[in-house]
N, C-alpha and C positions, 0 to 999 in steps of 0.2 A: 197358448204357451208364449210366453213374454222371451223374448232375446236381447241383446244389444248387439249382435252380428250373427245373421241369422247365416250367414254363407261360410264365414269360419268356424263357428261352434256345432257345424254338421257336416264338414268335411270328411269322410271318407278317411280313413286312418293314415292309409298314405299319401293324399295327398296333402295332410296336416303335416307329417313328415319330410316332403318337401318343402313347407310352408317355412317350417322352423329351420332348415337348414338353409334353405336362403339365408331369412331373417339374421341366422348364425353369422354365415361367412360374408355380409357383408357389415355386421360389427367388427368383427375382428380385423378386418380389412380399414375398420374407420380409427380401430383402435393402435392397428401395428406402426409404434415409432411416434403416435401422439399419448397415449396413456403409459406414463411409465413403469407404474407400478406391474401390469401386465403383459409390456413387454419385456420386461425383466424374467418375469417369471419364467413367461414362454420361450426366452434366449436361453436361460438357465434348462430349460427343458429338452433343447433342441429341436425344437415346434417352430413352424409358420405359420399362418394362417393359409396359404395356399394349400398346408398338407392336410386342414382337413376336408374332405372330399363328400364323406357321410356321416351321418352321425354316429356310424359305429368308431369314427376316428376321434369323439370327441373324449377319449379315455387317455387321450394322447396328451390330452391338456392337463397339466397339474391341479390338483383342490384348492379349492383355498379356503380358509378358515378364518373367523371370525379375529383370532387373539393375531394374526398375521396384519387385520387391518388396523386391531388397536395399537401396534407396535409402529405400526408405520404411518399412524397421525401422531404418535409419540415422538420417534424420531424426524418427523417431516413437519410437523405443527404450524398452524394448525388444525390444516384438512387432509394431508397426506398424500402421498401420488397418485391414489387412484379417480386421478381429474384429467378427462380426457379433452380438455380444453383451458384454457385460460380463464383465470377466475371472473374473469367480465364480462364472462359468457353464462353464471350462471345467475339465476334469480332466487331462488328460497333454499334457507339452511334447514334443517330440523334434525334431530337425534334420535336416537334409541332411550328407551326409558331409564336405563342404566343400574336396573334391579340386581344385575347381578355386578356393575362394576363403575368403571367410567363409561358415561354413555360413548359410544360413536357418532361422528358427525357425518352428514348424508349430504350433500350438496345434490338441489336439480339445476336444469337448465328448464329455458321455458319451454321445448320438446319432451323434455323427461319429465316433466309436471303435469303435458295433457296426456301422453301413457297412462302416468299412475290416474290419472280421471278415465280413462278407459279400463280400465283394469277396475275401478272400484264401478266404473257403467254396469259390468257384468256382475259385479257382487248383488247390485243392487235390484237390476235387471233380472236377474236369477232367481230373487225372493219375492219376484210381481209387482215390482215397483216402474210405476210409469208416470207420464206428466201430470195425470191426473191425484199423485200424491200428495202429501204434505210431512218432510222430513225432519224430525225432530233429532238432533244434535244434544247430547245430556251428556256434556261434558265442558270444560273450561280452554280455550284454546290456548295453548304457549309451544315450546319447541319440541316435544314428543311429538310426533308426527299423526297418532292417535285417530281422530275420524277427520281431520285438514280433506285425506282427499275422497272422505264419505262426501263432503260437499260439494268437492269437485265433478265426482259422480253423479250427483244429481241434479248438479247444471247440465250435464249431458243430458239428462233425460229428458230435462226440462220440468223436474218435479221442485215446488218450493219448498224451499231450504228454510228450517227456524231453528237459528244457533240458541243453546240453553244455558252457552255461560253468563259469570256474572249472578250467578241464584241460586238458593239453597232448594234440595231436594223436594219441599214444598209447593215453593215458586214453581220449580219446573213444572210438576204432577198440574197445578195449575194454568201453568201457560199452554201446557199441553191440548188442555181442555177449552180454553178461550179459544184456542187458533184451530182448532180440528183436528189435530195431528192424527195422520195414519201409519207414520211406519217410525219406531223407535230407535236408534242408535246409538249402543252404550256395552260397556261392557256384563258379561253375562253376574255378574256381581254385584253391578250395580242395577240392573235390573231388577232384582232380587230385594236391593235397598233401599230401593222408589217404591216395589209394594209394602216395605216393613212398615215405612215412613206414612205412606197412604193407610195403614192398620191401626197407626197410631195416634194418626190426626182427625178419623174419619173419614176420610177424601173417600167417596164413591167410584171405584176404580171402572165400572160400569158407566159412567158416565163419560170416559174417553172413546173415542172413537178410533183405536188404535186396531188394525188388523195384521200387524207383523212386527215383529222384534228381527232388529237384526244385529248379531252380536261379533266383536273383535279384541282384539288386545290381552287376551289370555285362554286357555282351552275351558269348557263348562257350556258353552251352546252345544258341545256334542257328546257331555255324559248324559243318556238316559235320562236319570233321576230330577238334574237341576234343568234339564229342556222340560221337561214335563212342570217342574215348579214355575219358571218363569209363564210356560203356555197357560196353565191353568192363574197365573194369578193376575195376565195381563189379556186373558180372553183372545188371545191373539197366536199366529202360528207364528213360532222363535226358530231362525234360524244363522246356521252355524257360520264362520268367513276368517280364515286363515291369509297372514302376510307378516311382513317384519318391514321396519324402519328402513333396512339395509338393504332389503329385494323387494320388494312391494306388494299390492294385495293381488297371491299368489291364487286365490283358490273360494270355493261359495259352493254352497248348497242350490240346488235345485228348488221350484216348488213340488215334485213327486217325492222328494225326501228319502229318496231308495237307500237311505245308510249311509250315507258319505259326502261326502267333498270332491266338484269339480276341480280340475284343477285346468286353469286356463292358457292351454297349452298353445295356444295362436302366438301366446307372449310369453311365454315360459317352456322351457325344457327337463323334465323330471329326469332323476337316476334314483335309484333307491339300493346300499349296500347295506352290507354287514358293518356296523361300528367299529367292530374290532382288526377285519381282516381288511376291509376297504373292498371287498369284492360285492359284485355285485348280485343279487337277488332276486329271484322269480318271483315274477305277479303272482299276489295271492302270500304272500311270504312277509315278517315284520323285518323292516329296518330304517336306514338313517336316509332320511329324505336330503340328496345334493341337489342344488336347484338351478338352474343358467337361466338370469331375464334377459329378455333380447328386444329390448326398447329405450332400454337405461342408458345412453351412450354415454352419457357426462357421466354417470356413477356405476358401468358395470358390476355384477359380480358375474362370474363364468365357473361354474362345480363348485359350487358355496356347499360346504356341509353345514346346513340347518341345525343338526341335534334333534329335529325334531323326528319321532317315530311314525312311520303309514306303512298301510296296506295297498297295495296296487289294484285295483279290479278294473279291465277292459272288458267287461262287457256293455253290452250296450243296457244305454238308461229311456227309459219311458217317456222320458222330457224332450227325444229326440236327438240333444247335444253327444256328440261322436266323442268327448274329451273323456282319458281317465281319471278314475275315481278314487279318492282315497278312502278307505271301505273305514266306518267308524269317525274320518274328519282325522285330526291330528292326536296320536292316540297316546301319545305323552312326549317325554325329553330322553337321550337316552343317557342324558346328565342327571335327571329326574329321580331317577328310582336309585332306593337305599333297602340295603340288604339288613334287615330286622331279624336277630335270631335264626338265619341259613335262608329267612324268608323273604324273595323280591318283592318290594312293594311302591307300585305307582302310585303320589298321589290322587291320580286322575279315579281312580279305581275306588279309595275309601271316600271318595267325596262322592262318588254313586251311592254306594250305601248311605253313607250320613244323611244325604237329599232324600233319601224315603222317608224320611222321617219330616212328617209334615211340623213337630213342633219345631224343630230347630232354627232358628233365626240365622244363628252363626257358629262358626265354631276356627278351632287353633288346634296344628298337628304340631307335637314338638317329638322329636327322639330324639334319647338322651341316654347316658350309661349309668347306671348306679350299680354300683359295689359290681362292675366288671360285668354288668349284664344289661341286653341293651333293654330299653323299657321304650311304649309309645305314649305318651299321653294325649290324652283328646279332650280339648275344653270346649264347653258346648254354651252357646247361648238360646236359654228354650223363648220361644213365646210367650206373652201374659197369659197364665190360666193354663198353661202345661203342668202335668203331671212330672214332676223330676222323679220316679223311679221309669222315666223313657231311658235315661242314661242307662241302667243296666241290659234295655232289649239292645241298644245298641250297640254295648259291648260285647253279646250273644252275638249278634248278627257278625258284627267284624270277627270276632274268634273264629266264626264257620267259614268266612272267605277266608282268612291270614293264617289259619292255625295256630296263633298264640291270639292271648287275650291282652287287647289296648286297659290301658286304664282312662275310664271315663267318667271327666267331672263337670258338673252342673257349676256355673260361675256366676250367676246371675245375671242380671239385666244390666246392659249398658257396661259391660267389662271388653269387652272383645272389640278391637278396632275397627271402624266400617272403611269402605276405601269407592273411590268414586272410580278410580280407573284398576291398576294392574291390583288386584290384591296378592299378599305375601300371607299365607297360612300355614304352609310346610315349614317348619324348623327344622335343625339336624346342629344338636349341641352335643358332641363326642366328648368334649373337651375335659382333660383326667380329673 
């Protein structure tokens, strides 16, 4: 079994729990009186860092939220206070991909930068990746933070790095196979878009030498359907790895694959609430994953509410790692779901179903209201040499998960947008 810290990722539960509360109270002791935006907070609160003692005190500390930090690179511009040092102290800027707004800007320092290459050692580490690899990069590098510190990661490891910007989908499929590549990194979308692309040109996918997919940047390495489409079409085992711009790469899959998402708690501290009340939630229970990194010192976040949805499961994993699990990986947004006709619907959910469907290449969720009723439409892009009445099993199949029936249409080839990194396929047009 492959580790990147074989003596913290089998730590014994509590003394992982001492680990992090060290880790804790000597950020906030680095932070009290030099980051202002958090100390602010924490004066506003009535908090010191001396008063927290355990982790049961860290509820003591107020949340903080996402739209909190965009208002205050807004008004502070244009990196905001959450810098717990002078800007001469930091080395790399990169953002959020900014799908849903203005991106956020992330300052590291050069401390904060080898974390996040530790934190992606384990990602990497996690899915059997050792020096003996060959890491393939299949994206274009610029200010989205994206796989920057997949690379970093596997400097750690000592596995060579083959960046794949600068080349179309082709090129890459190609250089893949000049250099040996064995382990992939890309988003689970575009993985899906490299086999289209190889269906279309001939490229003999058989011919790479790839034994693991490892995927980021949006959920789909842990639906079901589309891990199985990417496994079966890159011959390789795909696995899943959760993080954001803002906190960094939080959490990875194992190679025993028990269901879920490590999440790597040597450097991160999980809460998981209820969305709505703010309380918090028993293991084995769905809610809003709040997250404290405790390496970040130039860019803390401390009880970030993510949005996004997990499962807790402490039990123990066959891999040996003592960390918990998020059962399922990140199981949607709780911004995500739209109520269709009294019915809740996750994207994550109809993209399971739609991935059974081997013709399907691509597809577009739109809901929309017509004549004061909400309607879903599902535009599908089939394979050459697919059958188009598959669109009607699919809208059998979704009626029996959703209880209403989508309307499902065949758009033809080469209508539907391909996307190299985050793809945007859910719509939501209410508008009268």
């Amino acid at each position: 079994m492959a580790y990147f810290d074989q003596t913290t990722e089998t730590l014994p539960r509590k003394q992982l729990a001492g680990l992090q509360l060290e880790k804790l109270q000597a950020m906030m002791t680095e932070l009290w009186g030099k980051n202002r935006f958090y100390s602010d907070k924490w004066k506003a609160a009535g908090v010191e860092p001396r008063d927290i003692r355990s982790l049961d005190d860290l509820v003591r500390l107020p949340l903080t939220t996402k739209s909190e930090l965009m208002e205050d690179q807004a008004a502070n511009g244009p990196f905001g206070t959450n810098l717990t040092y002078p800007i001469e102290h930091y080395t790399r800027l990169h953002q959020t991909s900014g799908t849903t707004g203005v991106p956020l800007k992330v300052l590291d320092t050069a401390e904060s930068w080898d974390w996040w290459a530790k934190c992606w050692a384990h990602v990497l580490a996690g899915s059997g990746v050792d020096a003996s690899d060959r890491v393939f990069l299949a994206f274009a590098f610029g200010p989205f933070i994206g796989f920057w510190a997949a690379l970093e990661g596997a400097r750690k490891l000592g596995a060579v790095m083959i960046p794949g910007g600068g080349r179309d989908s082709l090129q890459r499929l190609e250089l893949m196979r000049e250099t040996g590549a064995t382990v992939l990194c890309c988003t689970p979308t575009y993985a899906l878009r490299l086999a289209e692309v190889a269906r279309e040109h001939g490229f003999d996918m058989r011919s790479l030498a790839m034994k693991s997919t490892v995927h980021a940047g949006e959920p789909g390495a842990n639906i079901p359907s589309t891990k199985q489409r990417i496994e079966e079409a890159w011959s390789a085992k795909c696995f899943d790895h959760a993080g954001a711009s803002e906190i960094g790469a939080h959490s990875f899959e194992c190679e025993k694959q028990p269901g879920g998402t490590h999440l790597i708690e040597s450097e991160f501290i999980a809460e998981v609430i209820d969305p709505k009340t703010g309380e918090a939630v028993k293991p084995g229970e769905r809610g809003e994953l709040v997250i404290t990194n405790l390496g970040r010192w130039g860019f803390p976040l401390i009880r970030y509410r993510t949005g996004d949805l997990v499962e807790v499961n402490l039990d123990p994993c066959s891999c040996g790692r003592t960390f918990m699990r998020f059962q399922g990986g990140i199981l949607g947004r709780a911004d995500d779901m739209v109520t269709v006709r009294g019915v809740n619907v996750f994207p994550a959910g109809v993209e399971n179903i739609i991935r059974k469907f081997v013709e399907v290449d691509e597809f577009r969720i739109t809901v929309s209201k017509v004549k004061h009723m909400d309607e879903m439409d599902i535009e599908v892009e089939l394979c050459e040499g697919a059958d188009p009445a598959v669109v009607h099993s699919i809208a059998e199949r979704l009626d029996s998960m959703l209880a209403f029936r989508p309307r499902v249409h065949n758009v033809g080839r080469n209508i539907l947008p391909r996307f190299d990194m985050k793809a945007k396929r859910f719509h939501v047009n209410r508008a009268a």
